[in-house]
Backbone bond lengths (Angstrom), bond angles and torsions (degrees), N, CA, C in turn:
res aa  C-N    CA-C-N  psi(-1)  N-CA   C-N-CA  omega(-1)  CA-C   N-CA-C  phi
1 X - - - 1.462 - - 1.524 108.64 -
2 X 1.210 126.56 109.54 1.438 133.47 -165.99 1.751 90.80 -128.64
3 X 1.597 106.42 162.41 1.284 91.66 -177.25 2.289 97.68 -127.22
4 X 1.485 88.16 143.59 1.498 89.91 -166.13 1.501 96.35 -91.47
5 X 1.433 113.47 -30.77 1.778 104.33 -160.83 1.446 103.76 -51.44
6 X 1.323 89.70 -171.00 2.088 102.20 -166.39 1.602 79.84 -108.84
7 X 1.296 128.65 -56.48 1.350 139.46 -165.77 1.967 121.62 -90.60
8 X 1.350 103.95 155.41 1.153 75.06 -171.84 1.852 138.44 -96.99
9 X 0.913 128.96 177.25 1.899 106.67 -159.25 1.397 105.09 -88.85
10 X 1.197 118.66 5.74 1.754 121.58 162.26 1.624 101.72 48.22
11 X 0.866 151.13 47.37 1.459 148.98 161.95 1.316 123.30 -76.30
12 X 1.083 117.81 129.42 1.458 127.93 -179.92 1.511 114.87 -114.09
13 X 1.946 104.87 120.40 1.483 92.81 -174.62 1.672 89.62 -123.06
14 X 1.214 120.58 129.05 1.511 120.60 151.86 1.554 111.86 -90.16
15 X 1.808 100.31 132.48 1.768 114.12 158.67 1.688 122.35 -98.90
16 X 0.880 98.08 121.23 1.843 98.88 -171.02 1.542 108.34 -162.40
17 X 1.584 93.90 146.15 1.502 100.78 165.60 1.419 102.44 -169.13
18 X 1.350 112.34 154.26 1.480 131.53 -130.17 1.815 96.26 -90.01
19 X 1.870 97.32 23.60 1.544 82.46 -175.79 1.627 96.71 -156.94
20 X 1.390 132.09 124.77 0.977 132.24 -154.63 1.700 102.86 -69.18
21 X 1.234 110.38 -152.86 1.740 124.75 170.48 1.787 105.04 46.78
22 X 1.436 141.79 42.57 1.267 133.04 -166.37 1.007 105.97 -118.58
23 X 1.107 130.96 -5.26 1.759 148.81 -137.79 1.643 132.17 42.42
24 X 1.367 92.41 44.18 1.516 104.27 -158.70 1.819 93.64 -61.68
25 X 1.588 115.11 -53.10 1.591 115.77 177.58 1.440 113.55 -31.24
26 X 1.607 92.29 -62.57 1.736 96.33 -167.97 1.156 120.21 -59.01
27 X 1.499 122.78 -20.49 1.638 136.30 -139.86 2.027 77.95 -103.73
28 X 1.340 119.27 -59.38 1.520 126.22 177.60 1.477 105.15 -41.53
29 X 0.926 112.98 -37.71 1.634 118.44 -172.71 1.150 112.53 -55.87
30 X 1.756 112.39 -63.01 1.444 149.31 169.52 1.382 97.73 -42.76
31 X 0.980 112.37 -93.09 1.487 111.75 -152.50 2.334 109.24 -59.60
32 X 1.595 104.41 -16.76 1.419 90.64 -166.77 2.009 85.64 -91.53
33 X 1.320 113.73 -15.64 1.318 94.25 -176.97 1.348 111.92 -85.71
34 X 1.368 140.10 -25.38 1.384 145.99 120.83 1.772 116.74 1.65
35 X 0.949 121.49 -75.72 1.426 134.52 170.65 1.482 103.17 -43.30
36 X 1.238 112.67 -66.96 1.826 121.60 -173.56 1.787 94.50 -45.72
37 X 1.642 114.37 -56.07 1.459 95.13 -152.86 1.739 113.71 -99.47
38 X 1.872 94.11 23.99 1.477 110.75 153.87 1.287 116.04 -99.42
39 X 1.268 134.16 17.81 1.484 126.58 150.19 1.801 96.08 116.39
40 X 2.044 112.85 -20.28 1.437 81.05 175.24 1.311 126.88 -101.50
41 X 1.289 133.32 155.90 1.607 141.01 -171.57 1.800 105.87 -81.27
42 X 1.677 96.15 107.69 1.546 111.42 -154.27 1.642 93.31 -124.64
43 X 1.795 96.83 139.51 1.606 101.53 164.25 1.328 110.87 -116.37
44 X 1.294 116.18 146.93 1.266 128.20 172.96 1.361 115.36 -94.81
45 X 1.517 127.82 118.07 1.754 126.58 173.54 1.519 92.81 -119.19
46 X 1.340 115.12 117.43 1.600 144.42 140.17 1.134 107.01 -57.16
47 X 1.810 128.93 79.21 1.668 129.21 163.37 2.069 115.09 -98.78
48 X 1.790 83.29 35.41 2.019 85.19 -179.83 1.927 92.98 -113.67
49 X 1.321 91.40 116.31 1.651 80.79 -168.07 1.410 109.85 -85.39
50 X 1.721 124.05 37.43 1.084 126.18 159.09 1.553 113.19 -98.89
51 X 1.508 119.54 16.43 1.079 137.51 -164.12 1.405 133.52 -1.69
52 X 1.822 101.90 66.42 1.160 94.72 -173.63 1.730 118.38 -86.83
53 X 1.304 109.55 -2.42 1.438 112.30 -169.83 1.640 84.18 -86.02
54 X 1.368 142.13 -28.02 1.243 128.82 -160.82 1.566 108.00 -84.10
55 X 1.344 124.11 -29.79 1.326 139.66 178.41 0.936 95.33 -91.77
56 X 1.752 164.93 -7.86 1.043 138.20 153.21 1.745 114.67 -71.29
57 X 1.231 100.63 -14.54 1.878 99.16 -173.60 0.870 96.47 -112.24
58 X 1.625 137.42 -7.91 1.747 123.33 150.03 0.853 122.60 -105.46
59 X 1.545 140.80 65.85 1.533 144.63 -141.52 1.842 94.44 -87.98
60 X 1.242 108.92 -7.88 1.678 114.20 179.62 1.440 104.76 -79.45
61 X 1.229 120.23 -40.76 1.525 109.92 -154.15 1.869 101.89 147.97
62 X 1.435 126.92 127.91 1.020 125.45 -174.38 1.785 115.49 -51.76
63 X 1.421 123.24 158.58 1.354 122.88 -168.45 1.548 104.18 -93.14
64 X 0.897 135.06 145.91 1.774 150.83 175.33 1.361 108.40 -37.10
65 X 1.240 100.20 -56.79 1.902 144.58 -179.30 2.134 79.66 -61.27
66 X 0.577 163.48 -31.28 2.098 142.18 171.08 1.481 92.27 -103.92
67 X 1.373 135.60 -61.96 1.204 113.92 179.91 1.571 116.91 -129.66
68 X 1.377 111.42 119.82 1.452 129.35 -149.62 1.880 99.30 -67.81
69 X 1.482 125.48 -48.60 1.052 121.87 -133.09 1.989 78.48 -145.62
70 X 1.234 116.67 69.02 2.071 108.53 -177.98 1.736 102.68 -76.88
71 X 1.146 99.72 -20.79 1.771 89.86 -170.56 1.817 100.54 -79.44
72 X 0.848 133.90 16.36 1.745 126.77 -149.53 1.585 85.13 -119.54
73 X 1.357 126.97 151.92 1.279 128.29 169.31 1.552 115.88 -71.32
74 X 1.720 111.93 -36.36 1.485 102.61 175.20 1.925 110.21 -76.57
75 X 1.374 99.97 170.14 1.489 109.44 168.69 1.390 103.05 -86.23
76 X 1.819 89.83 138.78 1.380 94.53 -170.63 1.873 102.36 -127.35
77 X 0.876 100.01 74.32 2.410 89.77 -177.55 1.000 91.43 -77.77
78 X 1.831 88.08 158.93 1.626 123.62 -163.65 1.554 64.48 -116.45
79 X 1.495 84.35 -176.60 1.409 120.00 175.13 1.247 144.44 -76.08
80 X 1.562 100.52 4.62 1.769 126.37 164.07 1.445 97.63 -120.16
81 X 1.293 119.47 38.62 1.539 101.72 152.97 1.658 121.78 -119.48
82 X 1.253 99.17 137.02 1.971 98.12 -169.02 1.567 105.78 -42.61
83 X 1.156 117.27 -47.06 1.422 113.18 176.85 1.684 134.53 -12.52
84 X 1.993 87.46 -48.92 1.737 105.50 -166.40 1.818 88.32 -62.59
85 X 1.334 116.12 -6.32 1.856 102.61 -149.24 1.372 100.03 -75.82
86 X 1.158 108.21 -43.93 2.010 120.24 -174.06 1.664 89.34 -72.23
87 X 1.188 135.30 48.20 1.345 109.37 151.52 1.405 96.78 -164.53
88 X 1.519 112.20 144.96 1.564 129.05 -174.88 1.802 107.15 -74.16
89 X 1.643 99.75 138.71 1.528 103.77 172.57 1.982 105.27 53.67
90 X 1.128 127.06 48.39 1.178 138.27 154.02 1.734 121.87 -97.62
91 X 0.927 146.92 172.28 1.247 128.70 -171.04 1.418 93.89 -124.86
92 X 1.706 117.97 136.50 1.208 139.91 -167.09 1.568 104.01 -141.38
93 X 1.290 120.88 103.33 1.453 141.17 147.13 1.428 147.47 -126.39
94 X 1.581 99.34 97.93 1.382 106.62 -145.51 1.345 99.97 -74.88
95 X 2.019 118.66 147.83 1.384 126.68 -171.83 2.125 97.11 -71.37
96 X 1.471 97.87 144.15 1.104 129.03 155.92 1.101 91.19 -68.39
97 X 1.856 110.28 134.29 1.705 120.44 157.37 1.804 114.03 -106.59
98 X 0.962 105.00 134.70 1.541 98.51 170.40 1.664 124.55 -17.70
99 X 1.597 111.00 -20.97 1.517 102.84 -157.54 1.547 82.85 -129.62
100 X 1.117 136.78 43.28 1.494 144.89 145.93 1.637 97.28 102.13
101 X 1.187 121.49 -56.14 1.729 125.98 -162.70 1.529 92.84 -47.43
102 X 1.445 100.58 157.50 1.842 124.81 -177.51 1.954 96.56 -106.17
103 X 1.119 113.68 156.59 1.234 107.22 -167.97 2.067 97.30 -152.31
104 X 1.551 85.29 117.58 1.991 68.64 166.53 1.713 99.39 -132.10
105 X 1.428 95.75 134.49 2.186 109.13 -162.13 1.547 78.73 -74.72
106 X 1.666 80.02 -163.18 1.435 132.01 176.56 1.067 112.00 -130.47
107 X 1.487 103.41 179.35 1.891 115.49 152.64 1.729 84.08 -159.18
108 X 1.351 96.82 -160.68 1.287 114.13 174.36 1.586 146.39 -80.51
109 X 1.392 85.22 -3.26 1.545 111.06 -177.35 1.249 120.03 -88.98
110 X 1.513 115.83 -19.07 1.436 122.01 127.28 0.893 153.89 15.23
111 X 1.275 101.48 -72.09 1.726 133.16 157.97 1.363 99.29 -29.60
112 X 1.918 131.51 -73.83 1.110 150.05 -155.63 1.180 107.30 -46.95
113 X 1.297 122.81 -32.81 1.457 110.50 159.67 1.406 135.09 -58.88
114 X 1.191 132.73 7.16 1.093 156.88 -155.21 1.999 113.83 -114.32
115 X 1.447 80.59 -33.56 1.607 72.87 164.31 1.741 99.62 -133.80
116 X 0.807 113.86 60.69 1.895 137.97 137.57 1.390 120.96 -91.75
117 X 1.478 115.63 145.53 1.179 115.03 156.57 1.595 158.21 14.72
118 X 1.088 135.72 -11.67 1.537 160.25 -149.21 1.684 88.94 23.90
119 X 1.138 129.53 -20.77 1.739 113.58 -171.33 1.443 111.48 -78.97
120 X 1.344 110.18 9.17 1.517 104.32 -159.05 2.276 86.89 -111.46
121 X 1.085 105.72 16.62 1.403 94.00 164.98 1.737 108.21 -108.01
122 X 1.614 106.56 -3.65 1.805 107.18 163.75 1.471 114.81 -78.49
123 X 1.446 105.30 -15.71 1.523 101.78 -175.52 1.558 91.00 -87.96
124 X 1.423 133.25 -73.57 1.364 108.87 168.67 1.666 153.08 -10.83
125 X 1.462 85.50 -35.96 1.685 98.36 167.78 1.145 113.59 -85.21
126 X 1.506 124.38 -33.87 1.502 118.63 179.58 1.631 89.95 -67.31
127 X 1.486 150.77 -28.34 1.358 115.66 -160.35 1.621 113.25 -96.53
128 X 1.568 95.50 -15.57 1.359 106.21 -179.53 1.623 95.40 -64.42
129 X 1.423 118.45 -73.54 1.905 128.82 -174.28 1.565 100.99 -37.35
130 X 1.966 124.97 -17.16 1.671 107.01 161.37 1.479 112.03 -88.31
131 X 1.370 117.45 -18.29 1.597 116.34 -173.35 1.854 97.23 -80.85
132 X 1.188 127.52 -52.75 1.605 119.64 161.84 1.427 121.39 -1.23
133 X 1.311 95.41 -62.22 1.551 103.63 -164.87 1.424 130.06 -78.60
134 X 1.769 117.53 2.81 1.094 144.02 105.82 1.568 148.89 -21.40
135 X 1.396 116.36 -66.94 1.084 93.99 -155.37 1.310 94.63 -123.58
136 X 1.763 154.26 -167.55 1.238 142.01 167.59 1.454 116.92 -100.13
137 X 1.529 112.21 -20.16 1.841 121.27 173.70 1.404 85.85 -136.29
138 X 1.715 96.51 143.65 1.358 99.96 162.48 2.275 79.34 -145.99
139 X 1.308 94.36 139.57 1.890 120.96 -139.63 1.601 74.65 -131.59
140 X 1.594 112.17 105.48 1.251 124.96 153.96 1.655 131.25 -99.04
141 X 0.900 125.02 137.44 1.570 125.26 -167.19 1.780 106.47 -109.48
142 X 1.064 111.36 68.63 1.469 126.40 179.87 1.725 102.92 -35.17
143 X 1.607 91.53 170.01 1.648 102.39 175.67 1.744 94.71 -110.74
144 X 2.071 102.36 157.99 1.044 80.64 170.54 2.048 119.57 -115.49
145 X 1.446 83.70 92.72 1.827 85.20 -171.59 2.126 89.51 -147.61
146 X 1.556 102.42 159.49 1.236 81.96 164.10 1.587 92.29 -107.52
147 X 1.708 85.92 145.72 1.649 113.10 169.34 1.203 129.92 177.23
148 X 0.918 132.26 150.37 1.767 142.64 -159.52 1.661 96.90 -29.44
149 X 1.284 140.33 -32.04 1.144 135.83 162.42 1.315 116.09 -70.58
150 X 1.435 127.06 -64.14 1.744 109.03 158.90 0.885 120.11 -26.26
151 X 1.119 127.63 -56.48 1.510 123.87 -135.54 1.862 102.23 -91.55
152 X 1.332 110.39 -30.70 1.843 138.21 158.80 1.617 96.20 -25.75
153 X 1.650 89.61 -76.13 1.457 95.94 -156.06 2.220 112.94 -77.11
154 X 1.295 100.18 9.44 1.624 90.42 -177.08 1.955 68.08 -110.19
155 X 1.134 133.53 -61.69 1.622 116.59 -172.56 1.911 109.57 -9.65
156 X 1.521 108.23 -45.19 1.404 90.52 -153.29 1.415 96.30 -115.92
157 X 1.384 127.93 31.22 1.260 121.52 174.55 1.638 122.52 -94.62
158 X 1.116 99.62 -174.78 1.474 94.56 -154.40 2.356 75.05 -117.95
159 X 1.419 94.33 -67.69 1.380 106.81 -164.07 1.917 89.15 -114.55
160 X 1.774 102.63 155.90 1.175 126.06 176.49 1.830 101.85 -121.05
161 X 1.535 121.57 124.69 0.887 106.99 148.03 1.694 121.19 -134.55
162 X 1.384 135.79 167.86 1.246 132.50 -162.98 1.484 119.41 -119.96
163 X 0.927 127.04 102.06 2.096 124.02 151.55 1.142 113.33 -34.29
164 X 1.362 117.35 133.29 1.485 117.64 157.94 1.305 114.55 -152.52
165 X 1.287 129.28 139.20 1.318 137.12 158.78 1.769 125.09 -44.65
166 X 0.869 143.73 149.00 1.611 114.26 136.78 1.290 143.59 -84.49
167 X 1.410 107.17 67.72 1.282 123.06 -176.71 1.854 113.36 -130.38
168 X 1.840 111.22 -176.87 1.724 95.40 -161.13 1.732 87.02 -81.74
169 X 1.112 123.68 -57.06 1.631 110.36 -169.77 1.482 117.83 -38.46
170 X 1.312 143.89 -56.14 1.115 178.79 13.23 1.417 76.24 131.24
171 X 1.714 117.78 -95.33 1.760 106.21 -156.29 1.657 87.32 -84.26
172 X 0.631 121.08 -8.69 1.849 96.03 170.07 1.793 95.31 -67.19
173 X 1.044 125.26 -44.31 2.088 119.46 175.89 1.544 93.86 -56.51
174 X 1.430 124.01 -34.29 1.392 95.36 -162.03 1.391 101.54 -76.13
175 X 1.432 132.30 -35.60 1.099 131.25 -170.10 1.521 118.89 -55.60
176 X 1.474 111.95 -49.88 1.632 124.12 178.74 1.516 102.41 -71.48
177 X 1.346 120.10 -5.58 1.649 116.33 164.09 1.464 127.63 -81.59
178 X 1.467 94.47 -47.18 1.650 104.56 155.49 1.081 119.77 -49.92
179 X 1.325 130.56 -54.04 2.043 141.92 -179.25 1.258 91.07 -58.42
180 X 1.829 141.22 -53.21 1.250 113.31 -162.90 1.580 108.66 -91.10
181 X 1.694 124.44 -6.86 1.207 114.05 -175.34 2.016 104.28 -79.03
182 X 1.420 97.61 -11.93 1.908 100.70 -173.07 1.512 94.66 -75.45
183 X 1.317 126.96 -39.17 1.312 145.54 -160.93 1.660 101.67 -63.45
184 X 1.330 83.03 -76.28 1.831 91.73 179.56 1.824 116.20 -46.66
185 X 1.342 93.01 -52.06 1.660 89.57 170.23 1.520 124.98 -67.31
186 X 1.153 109.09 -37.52 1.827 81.53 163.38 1.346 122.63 -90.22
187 X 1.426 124.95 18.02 1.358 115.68 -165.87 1.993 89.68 -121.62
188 X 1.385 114.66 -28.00 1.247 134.22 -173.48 1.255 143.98 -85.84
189 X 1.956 86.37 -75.99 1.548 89.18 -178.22 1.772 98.88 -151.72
190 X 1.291 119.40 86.57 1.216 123.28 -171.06 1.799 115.37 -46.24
191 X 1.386 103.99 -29.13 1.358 93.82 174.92 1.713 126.71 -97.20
192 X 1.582 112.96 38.83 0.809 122.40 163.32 1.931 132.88 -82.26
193 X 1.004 134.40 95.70 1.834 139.44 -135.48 1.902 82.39 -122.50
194 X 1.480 118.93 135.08 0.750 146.96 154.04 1.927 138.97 -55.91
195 X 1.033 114.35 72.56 1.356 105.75 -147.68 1.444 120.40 -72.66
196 X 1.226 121.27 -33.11 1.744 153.09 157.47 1.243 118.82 154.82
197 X 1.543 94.08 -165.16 1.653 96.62 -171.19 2.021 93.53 -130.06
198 X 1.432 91.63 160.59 1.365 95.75 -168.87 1.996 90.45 -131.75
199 X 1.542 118.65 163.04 1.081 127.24 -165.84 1.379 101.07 -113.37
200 X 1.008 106.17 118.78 2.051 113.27 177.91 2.106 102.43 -86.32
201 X 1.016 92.86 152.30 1.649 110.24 172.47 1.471 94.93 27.68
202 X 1.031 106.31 80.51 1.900 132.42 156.47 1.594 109.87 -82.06
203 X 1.266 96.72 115.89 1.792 86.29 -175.09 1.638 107.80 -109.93
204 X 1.475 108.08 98.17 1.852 104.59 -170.28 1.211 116.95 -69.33
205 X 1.050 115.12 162.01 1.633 125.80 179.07 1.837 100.34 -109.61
206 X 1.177 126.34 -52.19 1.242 139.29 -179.41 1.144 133.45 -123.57
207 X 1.579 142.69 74.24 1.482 128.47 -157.64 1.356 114.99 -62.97
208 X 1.485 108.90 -7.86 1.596 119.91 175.83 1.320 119.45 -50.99
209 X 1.089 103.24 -56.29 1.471 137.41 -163.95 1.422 119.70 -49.51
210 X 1.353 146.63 173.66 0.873 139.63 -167.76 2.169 93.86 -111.87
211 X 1.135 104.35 163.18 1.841 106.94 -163.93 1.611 97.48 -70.75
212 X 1.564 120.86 -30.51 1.509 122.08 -171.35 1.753 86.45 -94.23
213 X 1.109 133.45 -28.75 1.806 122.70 -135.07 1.599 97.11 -109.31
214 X 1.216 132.10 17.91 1.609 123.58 179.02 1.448 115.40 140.11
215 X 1.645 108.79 -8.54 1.593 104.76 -173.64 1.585 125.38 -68.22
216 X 1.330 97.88 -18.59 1.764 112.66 -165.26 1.715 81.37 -121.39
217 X 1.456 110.36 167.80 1.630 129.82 -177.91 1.878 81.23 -74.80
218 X 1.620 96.35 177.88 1.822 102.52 -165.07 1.916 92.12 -77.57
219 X 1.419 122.86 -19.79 1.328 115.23 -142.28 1.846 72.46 -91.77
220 X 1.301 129.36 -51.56 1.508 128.63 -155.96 1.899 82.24 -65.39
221 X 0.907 104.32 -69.10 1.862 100.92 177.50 1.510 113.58 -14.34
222 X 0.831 109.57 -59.30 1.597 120.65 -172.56 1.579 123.34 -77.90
223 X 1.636 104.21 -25.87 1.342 97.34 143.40 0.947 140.89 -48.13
224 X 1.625 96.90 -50.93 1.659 116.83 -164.30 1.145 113.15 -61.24
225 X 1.786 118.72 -37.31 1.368 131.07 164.66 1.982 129.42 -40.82
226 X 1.423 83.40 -40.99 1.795 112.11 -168.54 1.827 95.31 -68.70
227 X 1.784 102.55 -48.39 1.418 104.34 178.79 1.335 115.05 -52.10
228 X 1.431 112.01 -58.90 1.392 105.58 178.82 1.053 153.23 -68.72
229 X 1.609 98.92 -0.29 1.941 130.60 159.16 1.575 91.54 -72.67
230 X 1.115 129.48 -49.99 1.762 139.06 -167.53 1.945 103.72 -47.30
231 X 1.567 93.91 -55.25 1.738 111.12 -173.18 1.549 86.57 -59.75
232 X 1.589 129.72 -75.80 1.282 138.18 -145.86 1.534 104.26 -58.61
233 X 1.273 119.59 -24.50 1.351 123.56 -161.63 1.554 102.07 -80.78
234 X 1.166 86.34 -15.80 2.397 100.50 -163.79 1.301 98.03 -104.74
235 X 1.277 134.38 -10.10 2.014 142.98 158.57 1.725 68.87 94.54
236 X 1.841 119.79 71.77 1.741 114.77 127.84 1.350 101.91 -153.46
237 X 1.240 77.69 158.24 1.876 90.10 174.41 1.362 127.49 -102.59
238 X 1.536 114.78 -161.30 1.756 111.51 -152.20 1.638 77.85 -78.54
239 X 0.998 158.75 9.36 1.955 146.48 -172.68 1.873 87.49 -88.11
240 X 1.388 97.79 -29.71 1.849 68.59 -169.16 1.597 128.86 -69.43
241 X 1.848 84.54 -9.93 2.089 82.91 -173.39 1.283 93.16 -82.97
242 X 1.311 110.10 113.54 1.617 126.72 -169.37 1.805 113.31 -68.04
243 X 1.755 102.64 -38.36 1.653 116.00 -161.93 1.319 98.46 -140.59
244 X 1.561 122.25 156.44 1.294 149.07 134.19 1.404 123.17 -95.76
245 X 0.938 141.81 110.00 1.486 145.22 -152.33 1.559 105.03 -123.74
246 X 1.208 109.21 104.94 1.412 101.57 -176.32 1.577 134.63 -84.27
247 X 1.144 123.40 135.33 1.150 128.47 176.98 1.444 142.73 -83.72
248 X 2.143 105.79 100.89 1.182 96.58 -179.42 0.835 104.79 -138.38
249 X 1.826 115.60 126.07 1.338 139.07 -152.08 1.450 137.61 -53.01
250 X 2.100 97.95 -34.66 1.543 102.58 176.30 1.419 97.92 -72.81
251 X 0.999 140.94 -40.16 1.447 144.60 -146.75 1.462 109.47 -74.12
252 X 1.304 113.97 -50.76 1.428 146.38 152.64 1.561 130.33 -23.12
253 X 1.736 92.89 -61.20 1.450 114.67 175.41 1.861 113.78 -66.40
254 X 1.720 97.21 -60.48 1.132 131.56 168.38 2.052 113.17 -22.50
255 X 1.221 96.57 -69.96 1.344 123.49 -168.23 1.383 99.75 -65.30
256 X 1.407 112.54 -69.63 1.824 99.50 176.00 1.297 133.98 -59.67
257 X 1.750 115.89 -16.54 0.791 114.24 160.52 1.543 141.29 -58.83
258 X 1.269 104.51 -36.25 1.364 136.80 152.94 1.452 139.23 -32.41
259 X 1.419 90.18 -46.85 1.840 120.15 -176.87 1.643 99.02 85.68
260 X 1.333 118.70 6.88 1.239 116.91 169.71 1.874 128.52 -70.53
261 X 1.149 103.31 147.33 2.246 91.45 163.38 1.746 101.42 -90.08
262 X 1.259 93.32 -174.39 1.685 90.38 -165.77 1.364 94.26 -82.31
263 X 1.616 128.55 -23.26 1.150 108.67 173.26 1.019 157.04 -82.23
264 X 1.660 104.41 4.91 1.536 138.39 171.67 1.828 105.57 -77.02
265 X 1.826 84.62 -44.99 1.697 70.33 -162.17 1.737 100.84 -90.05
266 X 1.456 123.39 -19.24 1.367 129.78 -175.05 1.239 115.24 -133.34
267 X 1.262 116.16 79.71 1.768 110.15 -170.31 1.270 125.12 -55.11
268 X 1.716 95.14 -35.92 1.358 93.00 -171.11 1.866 103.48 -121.29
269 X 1.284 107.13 61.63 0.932 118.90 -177.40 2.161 95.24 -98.50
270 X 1.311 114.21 159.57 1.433 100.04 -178.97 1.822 111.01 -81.75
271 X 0.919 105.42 -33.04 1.809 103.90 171.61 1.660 98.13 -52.20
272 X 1.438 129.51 -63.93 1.478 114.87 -159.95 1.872 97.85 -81.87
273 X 1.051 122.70 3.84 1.663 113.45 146.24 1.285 123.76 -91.93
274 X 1.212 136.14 18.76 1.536 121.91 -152.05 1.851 74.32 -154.81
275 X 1.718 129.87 -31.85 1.567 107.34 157.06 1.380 125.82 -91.33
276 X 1.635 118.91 13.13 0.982 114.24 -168.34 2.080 89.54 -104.88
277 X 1.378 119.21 -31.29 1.472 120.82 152.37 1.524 107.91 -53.80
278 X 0.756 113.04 -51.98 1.543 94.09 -164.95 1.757 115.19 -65.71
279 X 1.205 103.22 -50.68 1.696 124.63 161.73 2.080 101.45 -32.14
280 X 1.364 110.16 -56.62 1.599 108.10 172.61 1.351 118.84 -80.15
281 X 1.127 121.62 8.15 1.784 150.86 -174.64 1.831 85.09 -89.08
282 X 1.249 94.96 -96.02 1.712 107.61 177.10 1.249 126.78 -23.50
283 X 0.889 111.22 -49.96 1.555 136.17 -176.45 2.307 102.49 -63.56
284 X 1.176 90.56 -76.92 1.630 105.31 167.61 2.019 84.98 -38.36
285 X 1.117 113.78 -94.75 1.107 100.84 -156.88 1.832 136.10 -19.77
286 X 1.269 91.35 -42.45 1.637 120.63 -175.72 1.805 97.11 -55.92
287 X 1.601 72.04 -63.92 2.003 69.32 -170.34 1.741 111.33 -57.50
288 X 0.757 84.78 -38.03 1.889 89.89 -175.58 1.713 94.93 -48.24
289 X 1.448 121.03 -55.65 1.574 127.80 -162.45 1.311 90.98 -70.27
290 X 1.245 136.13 -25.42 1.625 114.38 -179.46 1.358 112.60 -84.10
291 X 1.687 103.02 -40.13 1.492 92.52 176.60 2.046 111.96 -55.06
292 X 0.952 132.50 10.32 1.564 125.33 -165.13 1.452 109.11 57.93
């Protein structure tokens, strides 16, 4: 995947689901550092103000550059923190990462946007529609609550896609994600299109097997079933669960601990082959939706 345009493809993808613990951070990580080391020039915005996507890529200690002044009792953002975005004429410069992607954190103070104004997610969109014109993905890591920050980051998206476990909380989030992504788009941003949802730490029993007929234990089976009443119920079918991502734990543990993706620290581990498909999954898709 190389990119021919002269300009850049401004795409907006939000990851979210209406239920925390799915690996939505890690999975954002994956798939936007994926993009970067397919040739396109991708930003990363951390809008979960439990900031775990931001502490996974500073496994040292937060950068100066998101919060200028941490020892001081007031909040102080630098210029890679999502914060500066909801506000006009603030200064926004997102950190360069070692591996090309632009990155602007969080912390928790975040939140505070949340009980502001509701007009202050139009000023956000105007800064996001100047960061567009930059880069070709810009890979948001949603929160999972609705609120002036949700609702921010599906405003300026282009595509929605979802993490999920196979478990009942898990697609019960996917479901209240779907209800708020229909919501937001007609109340928001009509050109917001749903792309799917993919399953993090799938633990197989049989790769033989067929995905309903023995591949997952009977209880993950029966999720998987429940999900796909979830898709059908929202007018999609079983094509949208794009990935199965398998789950293996040292690699897993290992890697985030690190601040690494699995494919830095395990290339050829099957999780960083099976997000580096899905990542060319996404991608195919996009182009396909532009072509009409």
């Amino acid at each position: 995947m190389s990119i021919n345009q002269a300009s850049a493809l401004g795409k907006v993808i939000v990851v979210g689901n209406q239920k925390g613990g799915v690996v939505k951070s890690q999975s954002s990580n994956e798939i936007s550092y994926n993009l970067q080391q397919s040739g396109f020039k991708t930003l990363c915005i951390d809008m979960d103000w439990t900031a775990g996507f931001t502490e996974r890529t500073f496994p040292e200690g937060m950068p100066l550059e998101i919060e200028r002044e941490p020892f001081k009792h007031e909040f102080t953002p630098g210029g890679a923190h999502t914060h500066q975005l909801f506000f006009i004429n603030t200064d926004v410069q997102p950190i360069v990462l070692a591996d090309g992607r632009h990155f602007i954190g969080t912390t928790y103070e975040l939140n505070e946007i949340n009980y502001r104004p509701t007009d202050c997610i139009f000023d956000f969109k105007d800064r996001v529609e100047a960061l567009r014109e930059k880069y070709d993905f810009i890979v948001i890591d949603s929160n999972p609550s609705y609120s002036n920050v949700m609702i921010a980051s599906h405003l300026v998206a282009d595509y929605l896609i979802i993490p999920t476990l196979l478990e009942k909380s898990s697609r019960n989030g996917v479901a209240k994600q779907l209800a708020y992504m229909q919501k937001i788009k007609k109340n928001y941003n009509p050109r917001l299109s749903f792309l799917g949802v993919y399953v993090t730490q799938a633990v197989v029993s049989n790769y033989k097997k067929e995905l309903l007929e023995g591949r997952f234990t009977a209880v993950d089976t029966e999720n998987l079933r429940m999900l796909f009443e979830i898709l059908q119920n929202s007018g999609y079918d079983d094509s949208k669960v794009l990935a199965y991502i398998s789950y293996v734990a040292t690699t897993a543990k290992e890697a985030i601990e690190l601040g690494l993706t699995f494919k830095e620290y395990s290339p050829n581990s099957l999780p960083a082959k099976q997000y580096d498909e899905l990542t060319h999954k996404l991608v195919k898709l996009i182009q396909e939706a532009d072509r009409g």
